[in-house]
N, C-alpha and C positions, 0 to 999 in steps of 0.2 A: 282923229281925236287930238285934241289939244296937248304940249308937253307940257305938264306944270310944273315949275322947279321954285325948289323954297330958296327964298334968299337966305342971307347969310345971317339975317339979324333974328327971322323965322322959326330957323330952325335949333336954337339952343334953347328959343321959348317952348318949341315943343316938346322937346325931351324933358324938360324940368316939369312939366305939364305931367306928361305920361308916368316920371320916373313917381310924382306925388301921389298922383292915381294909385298908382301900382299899390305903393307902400301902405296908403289908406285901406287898399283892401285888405293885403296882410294882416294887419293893427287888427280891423274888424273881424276880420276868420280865428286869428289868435283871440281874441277875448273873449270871443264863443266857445272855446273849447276849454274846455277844465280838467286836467291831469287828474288819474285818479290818488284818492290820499293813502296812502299807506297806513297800517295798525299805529307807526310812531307817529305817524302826522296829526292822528287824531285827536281832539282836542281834547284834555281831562275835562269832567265836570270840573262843578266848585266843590269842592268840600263841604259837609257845612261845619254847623261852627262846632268847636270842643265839646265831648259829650252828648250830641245828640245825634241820630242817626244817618249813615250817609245814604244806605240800600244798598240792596246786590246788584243792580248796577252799574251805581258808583265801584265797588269790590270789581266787578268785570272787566274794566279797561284794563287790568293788569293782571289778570288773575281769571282769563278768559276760560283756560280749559279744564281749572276746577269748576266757576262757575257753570259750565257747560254738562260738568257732571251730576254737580248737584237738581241742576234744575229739573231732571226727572225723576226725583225722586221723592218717597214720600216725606220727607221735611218739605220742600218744598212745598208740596200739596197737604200740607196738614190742617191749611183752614178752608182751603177747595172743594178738598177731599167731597165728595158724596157721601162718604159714608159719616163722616164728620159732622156736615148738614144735616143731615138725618138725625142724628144721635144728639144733637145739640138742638134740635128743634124740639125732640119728645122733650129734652129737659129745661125746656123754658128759654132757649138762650141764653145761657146762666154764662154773665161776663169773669167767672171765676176759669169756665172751660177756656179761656182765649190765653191764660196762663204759659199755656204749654203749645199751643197753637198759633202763636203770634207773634212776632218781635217786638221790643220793648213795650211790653208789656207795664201801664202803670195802675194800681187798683186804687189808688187816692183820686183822678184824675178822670179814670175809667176812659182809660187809650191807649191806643199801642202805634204802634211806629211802623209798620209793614204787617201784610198777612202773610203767615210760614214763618216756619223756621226758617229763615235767611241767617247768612253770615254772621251778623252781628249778633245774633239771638247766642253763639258760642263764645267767638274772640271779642265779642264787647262792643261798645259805639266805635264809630272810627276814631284813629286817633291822628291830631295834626301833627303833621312831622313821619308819617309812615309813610316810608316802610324804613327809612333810619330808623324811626321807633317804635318797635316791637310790638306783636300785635298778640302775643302767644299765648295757647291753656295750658291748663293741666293735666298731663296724660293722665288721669285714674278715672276711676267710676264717679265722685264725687261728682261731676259736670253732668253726664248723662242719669244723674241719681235725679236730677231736679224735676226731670218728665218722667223720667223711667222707672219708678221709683219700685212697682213690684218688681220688675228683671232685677236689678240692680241688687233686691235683698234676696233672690233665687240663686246669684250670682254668690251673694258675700256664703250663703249657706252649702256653698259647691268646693269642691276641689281646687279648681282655678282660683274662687276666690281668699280659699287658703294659704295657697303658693304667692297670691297675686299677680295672676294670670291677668290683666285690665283689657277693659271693651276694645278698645285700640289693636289688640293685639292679635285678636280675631274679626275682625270690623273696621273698612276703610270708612270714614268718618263722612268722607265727603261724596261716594258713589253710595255708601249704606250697604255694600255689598261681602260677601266673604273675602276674604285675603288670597285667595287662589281659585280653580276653577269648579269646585264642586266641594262640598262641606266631608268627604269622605278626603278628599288630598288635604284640605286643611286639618282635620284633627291627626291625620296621620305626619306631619308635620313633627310632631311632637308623641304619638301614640303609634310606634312604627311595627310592635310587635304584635299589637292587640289583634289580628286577623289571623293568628294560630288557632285559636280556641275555635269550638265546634260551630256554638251559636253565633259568634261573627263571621264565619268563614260562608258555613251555609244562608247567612241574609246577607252576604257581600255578594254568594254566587246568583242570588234570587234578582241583585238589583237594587237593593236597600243600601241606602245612605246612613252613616252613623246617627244622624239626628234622626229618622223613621222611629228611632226607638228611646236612645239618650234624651231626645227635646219631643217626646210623645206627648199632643195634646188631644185628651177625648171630642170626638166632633160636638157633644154637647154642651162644649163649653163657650160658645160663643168667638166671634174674632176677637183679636186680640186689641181691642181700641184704648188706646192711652196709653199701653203698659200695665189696664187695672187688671187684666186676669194671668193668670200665669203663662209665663210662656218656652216651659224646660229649660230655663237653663240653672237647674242642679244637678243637671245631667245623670240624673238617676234612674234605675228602671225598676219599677213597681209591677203587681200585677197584672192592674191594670193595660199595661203595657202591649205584654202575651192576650192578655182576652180582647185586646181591638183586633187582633188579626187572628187567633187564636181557639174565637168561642166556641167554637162549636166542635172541640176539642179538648179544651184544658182540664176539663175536670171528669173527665172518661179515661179508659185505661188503652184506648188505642194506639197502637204502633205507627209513627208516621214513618214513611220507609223512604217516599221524596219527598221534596217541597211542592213537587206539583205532580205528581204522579196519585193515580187511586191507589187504593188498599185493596189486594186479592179474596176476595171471598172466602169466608174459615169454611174446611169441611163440615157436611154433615154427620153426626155420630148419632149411632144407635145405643138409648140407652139400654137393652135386652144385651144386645150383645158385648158390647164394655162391660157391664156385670158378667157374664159367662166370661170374658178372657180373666177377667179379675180372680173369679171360684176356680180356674185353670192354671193362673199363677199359683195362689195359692197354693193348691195342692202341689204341684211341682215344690215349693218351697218346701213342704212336710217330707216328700220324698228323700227331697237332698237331704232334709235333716236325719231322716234315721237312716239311708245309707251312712251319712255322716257317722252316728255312733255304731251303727255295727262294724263299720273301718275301725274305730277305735280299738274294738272288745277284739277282733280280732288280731288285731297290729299286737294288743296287751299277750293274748292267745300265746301269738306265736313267736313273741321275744321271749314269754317265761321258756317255753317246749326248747328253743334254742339256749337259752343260759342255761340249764341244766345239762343240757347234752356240753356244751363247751366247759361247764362249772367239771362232771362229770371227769371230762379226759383229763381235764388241768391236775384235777386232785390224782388221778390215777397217775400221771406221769408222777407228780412229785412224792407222793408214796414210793413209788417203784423207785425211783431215784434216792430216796431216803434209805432203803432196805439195802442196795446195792452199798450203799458209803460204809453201814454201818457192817455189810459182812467182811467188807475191805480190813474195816478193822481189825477184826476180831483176829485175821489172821498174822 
């Protein structure tokens, strides 16, 4: 085989050659490949313009793990909802129901801005310049009065809303959820002593939640869609109450002895024979009574027989004792 040697002028063409190659491939493998983007590299929407609506969305890019909370919940699904659908179809489609089920809402215009309660449907259109500039409610019931409007006056006619106890204070806003892990640790929160008493202690040991009873709504009252039917919170308890769990008890004279245990069978009694013990008291009671007064007559008997015998000697000493002084005398 032949030796082939590059000359000298050859061989600096060829490295410059390869070295270009090389680099071109690089170039191309790099501009193939796209770094992933991080949450801050992301790019904001646009805003839109002052006053009108941006979307939950737009609210997400910054405000990812509220939005994350909300979005399963019933705000959000409030013009989704099936059961919504339904209930707004028997009544015509009536664009007055979208009020309360839809983001900006306008009834001059008859449109709204997003379907749900989103974001803005609270804290308002976006505002340019936030989050320097402030996007905040008002903590009270006022805001949730607008949908909620029968809770909200079950609320004002309650204890809480005596005190001013506000929605907020039992209700995270944004999951819709209770303030703690079950409605029996949140009212106790604040009601630490109330599981002394008989009727809390024994529906605490059954398993019963403060609201079972506090926020009782009869099954035939329908669900609670809108806020239009009541939904306990004057946290009061009514008869009604006792006879959902109750009926077929409350107005009988039975002994309930568990919560879940039966009731022993009452003896059988003969009524022949309770009449004959009864004519047999009886008579015992006649007995006692005239033993009773012949103790008397006797007891009387036998104190006069003895105060005379004792009246007797008394007088006899003191006579004798009087005749004794006075023959002293004489002498």
């Amino acid at each position: 085989m032949p030796n082939l040697k590059l000359s000298s002028k050859v061989r600096p063409r060829l490295a410059f050659v390869v070295a270009l190659a090389t680099f071109m491939a690089l170039g191309v493998a790099s501009a193939s490949w796209t770094a992933p983007a991080s949450a801050q590299d992301a790019p904001m929407p646009t805003p839109a313009p002052e006053g009108t609506y941006a979307g939950a969305e737009f609210c997400s890019t910054c405000h990812q793990e509220i939005h994350g909370q909300w979005e399963t919940t019933r705000h959000a699904a409030a013009f989704s909802s099936p059961i919504f659908q339904q209930n707004w179809s028997e009544l015509g489609s009536q664009f007055t129901c979208l009020e309360c089920h839809v983001t900006g809402y306008d009834a001059e215009k008859a449109s709204y801005a997003a379907e749900g309660v989103t974001c803005e449907a609270c804290h308002g259109p976006f505002q340019i310049g936030h989050p320097e500039k402030p996007m905040p409610i008002e903590p009270d019931a006022s805001l949730c009065s607008t949908c909620h409007k029968t809770t909200t006056d079950e609320w004002r006619a309650s204890k809480h809303g005596e005190v001013g106890l506000q929605c907020q204070s039992c209700h995270n806003p944004h999951t819709q959820k209770p303030r703690a892990e079950s409605i029996t640790a949140l009212c106790t929160n604040c009601h630490q002593d109330r599981g002394q008493g008989f009727a809390h202690s024994t529906h605490a040991n059954a398993g019963l939640e403060c609201s079972n009873c506090h926020m009782y709504r009869s099954p035939d009252a329908g669900p609670a869609i809108g806020g239009l039917v009541p939904t306990g919170h004057t946290f009061s308890v009514g008869s009604e109450t006792c006879i959902g769990c109750h009926k077929d008890t409350v107005h009988t004279r039975d002994t309930i002895l568990s919560l879940s245990g039966d009731q022993p069978a009452a003896p059988e009694v003969d009524p022949e024979a309770l009449q004959q013990q009864v004519q047999e008291q009886a008579a015992q009671i006649q007995t006692l009574e005239a033993s009773s007064s012949v103790r008397l007559y006797v007891g009387l008997a036998q104190g006069a027989i003895v105060g005379l015998i004792v009246g007797g000697v008394a007088a006899w000493i003191v006579s004798r004792r009087l005749r004794i002084v006075v023959e002293e005398g004489e002498e």
